[in-house]
C-alpha positions as YAML, in Angstrom:
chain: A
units: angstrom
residues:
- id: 1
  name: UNK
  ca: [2.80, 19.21, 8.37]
- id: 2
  name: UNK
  ca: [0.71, 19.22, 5.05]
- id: 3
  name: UNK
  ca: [0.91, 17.08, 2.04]
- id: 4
  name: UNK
  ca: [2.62, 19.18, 0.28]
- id: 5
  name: UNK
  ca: [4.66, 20.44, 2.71]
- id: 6
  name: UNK
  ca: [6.28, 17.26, 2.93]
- id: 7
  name: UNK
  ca: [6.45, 16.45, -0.56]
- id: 8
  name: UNK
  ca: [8.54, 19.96, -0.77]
- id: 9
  name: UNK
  ca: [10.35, 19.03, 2.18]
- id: 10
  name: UNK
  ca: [11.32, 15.16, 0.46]
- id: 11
  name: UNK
  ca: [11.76, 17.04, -3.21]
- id: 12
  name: UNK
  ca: [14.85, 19.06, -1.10]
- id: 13
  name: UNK
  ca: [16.30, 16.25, 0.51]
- id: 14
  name: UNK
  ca: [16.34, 14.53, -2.51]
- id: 15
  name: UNK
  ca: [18.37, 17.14, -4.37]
- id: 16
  name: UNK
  ca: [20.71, 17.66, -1.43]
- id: 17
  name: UNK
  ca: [21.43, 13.97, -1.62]
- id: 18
  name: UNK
  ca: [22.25, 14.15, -4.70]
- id: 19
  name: UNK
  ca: [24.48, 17.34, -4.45]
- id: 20
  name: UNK
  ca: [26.01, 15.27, -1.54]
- id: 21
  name: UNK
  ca: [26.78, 11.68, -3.57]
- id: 22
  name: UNK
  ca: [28.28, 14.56, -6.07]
- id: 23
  name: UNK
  ca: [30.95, 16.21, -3.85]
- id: 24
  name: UNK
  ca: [31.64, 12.91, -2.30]
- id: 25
  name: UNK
  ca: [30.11, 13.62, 0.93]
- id: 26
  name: UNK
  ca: [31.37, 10.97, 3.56]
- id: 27
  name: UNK
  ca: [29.30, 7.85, 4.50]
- id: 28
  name: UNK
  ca: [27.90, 9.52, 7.45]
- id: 29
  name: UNK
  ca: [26.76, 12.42, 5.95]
- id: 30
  name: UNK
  ca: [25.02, 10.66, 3.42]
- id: 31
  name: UNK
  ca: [24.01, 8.19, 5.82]
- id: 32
  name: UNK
  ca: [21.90, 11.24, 7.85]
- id: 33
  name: UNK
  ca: [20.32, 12.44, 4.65]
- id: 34
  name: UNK
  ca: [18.50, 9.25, 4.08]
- id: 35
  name: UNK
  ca: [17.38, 8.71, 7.32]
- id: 36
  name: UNK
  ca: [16.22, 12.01, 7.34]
- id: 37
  name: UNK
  ca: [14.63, 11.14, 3.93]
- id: 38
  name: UNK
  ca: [13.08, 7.48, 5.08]
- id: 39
  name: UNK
  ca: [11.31, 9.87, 7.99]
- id: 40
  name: UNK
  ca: [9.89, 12.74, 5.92]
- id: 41
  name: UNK
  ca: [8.48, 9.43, 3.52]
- id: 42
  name: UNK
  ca: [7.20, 8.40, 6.82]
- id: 43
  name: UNK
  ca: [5.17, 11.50, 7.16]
- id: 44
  name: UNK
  ca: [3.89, 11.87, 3.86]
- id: 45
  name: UNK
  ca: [2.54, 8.54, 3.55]
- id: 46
  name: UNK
  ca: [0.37, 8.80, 7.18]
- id: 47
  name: UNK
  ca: [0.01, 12.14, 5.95]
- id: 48
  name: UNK
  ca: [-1.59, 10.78, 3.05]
- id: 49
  name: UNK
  ca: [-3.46, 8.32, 4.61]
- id: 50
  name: UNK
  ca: [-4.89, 10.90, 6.50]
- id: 51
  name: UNK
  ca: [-6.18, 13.13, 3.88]
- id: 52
  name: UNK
  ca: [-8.28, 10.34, 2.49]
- id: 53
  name: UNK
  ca: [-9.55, 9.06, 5.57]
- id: 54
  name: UNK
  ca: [-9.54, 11.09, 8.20]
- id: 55
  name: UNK
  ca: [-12.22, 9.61, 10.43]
- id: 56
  name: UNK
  ca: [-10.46, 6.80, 12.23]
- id: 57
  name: UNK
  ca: [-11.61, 2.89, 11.36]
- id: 58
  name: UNK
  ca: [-14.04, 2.31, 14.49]
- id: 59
  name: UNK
  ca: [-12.82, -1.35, 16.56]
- id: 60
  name: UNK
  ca: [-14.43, -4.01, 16.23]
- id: 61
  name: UNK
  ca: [-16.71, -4.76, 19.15]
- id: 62
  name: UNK
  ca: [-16.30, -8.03, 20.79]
- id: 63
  name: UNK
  ca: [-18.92, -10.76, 21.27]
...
């Protein structure tokens, strides 16, 4: 997925969180939306990473 993609994605979640904590969802519905949450900020920050460098770091050669 793009950047922004995922930042739409995470701005969603977000708000359905916080329509959940508002109709007193249970534990384990909340408890789904912010893993699901913790992965999408997973994705956007590799995602991120890999706008800005996308040419992997070479290894370092041994001696």
């Amino acid at each position: 997925m793009k950047v922004e993609q995922l930042t739409e994605r995470l701005r969603r979640l977000v708000l359905e969180r916080q329509s959940l904590r508002g109709r007193g969802a249970s534990t384990a519905d909340l408890e789904r939306n912010r893993l699901e949450i913790v992965r999408r900020q997973w994705e956007l920050s590799h995602a991120l990473i890999e706008s800005h460098n996308p040419e992997p770091l070479p290894l370092p050669q041994a001696a």
